[in-house]
C-alpha positions as CSV (number, residue, x, y, z in Angstrom):
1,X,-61.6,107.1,-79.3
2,X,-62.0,109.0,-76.1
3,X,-60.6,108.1,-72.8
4,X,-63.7,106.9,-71.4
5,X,-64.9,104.9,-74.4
6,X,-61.0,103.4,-74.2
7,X,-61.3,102.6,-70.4
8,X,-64.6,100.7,-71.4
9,X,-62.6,99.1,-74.1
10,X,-60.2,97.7,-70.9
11,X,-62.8,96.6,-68.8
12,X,-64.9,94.8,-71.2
13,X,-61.5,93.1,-72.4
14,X,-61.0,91.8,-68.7
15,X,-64.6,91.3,-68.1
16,X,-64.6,88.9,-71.4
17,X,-61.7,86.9,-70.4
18,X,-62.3,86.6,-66.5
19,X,-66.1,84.9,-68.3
20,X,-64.0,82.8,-70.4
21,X,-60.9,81.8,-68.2
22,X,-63.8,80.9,-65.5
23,X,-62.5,78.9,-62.8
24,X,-59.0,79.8,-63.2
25,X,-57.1,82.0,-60.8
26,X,-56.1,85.4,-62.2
27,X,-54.0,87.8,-60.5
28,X,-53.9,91.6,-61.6
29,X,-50.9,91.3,-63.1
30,X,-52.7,88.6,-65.4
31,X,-55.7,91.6,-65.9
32,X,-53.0,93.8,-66.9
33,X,-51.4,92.0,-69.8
34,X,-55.2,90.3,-71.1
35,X,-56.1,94.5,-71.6
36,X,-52.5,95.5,-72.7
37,X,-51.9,98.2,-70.0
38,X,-50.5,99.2,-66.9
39,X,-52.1,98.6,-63.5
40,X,-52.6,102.4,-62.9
41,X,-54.7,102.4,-66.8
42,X,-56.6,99.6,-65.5
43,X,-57.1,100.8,-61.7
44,X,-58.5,104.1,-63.6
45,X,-60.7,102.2,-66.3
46,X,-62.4,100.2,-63.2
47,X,-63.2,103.2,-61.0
48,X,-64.6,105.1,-64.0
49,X,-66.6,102.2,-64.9
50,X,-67.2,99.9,-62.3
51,X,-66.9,102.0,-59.1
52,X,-64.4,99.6,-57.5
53,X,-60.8,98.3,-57.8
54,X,-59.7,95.7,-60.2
55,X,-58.5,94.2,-57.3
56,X,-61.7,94.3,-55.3
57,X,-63.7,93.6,-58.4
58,X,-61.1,90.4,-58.8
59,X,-61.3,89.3,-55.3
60,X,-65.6,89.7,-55.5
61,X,-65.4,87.8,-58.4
62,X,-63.3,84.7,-57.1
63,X,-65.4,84.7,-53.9
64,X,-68.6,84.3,-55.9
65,X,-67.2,81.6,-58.4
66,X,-66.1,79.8,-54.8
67,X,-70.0,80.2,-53.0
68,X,-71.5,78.6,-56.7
69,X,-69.2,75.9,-56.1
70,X,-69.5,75.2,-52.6
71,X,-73.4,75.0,-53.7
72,X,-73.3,72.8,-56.9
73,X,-74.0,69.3,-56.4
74,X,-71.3,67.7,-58.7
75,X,-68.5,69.9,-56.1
76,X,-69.8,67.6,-53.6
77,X,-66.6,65.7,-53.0
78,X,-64.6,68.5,-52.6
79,X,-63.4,69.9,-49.8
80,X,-63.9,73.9,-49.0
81,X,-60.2,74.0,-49.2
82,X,-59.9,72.6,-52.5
83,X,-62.6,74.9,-53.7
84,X,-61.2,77.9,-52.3
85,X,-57.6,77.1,-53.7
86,X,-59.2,76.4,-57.1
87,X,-60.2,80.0,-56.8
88,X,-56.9,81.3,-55.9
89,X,-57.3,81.9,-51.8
90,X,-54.4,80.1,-50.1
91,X,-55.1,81.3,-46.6
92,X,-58.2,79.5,-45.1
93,X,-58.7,82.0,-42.3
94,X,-58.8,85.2,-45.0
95,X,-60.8,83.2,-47.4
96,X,-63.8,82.7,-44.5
97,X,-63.5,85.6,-43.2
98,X,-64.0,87.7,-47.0
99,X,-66.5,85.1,-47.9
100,X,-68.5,85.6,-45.0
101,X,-67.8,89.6,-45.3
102,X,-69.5,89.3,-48.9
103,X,-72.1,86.3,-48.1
104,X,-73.0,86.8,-45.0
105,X,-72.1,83.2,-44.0
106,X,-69.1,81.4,-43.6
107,X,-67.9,78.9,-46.6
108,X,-69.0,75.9,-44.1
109,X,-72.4,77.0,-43.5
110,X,-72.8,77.7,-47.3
111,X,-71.7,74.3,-47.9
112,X,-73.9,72.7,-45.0
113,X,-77.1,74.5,-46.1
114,X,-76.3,73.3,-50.1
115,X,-76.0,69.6,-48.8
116,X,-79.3,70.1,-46.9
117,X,-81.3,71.8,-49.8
118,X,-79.7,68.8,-51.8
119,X,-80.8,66.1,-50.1
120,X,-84.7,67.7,-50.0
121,X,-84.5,68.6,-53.2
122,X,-82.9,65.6,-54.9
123,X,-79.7,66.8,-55.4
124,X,-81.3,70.1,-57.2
125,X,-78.3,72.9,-56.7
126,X,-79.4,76.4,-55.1
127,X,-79.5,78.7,-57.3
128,X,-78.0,82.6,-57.2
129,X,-80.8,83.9,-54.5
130,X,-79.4,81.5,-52.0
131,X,-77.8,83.4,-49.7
132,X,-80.7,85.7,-49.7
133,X,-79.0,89.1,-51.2
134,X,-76.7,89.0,-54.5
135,X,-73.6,90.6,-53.3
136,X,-71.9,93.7,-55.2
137,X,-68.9,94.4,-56.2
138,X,-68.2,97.1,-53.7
139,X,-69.2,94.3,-50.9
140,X,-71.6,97.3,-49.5
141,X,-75.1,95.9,-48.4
């Protein structure tokens, strides 16, 4: 096996269990040992094939399972800092300012615009399109 068709080996390892572990917060040292290999091994596999960072492509990731919650109806009850420390962001202040970096919007206006949609839409949650632009990876518009 070449070295690129092993480096897609890694990131579809990672990509597979990020999918299945959704919801939980992974760090890159939890990347490392799901694909067997050393952060440098990974931090190569991802630029070849992903054009970003693990630890960007991570952090993306994490902010985009919090804006789903903050916009599904049965996260209603839960506060943004719950949902943002379900996702593995611990400083409020960081979290709004990368979420709104990525979204456009701060966690609070996503939240207040869900709740509104909701309750015109009887309790329907947004769907993907909501904040008008699906972000990437490299958080470049």
């Amino acid at each position: 096996m070449g070295r690129s068709a092993g480096r897609q080996v890694i990131v579809t390892r990672v990509l597979t269990a990020m999918t299945e572990r959704e919801g939980e917060p992974l760090s890159l040292a939890d990347l490392c040992r799901i694909a067997g290999v050393s952060e440098r091994t990974l931090y190569y596999a991802f630029k070849q094939h992903c054009n970003v960072s693990p630890a960007r492509f991570l952090k993306v990731h994490r902010l985009q399972g919090a804006f789903r919650d903050l916009c599904r109806a049965d996260t209603m009850d839960m506060t943004i800092a719950d949902i943002a420390n379900k996702w593995g962001f611990w400083h409020m202040g960081q979290f709004a300012k990368d979420f709104r970096a990525l979204h456009g919007m701060l966690p609070s206006e996503t939240r207040r615009k869900a709740v509104r949609h909701a309750s015109k839409t009887g309790g329907c949650v947004l769907g993907p399109a909501f904040a008008g632009r699906r972000p990437s990876p490299s958080g470049r518009r």
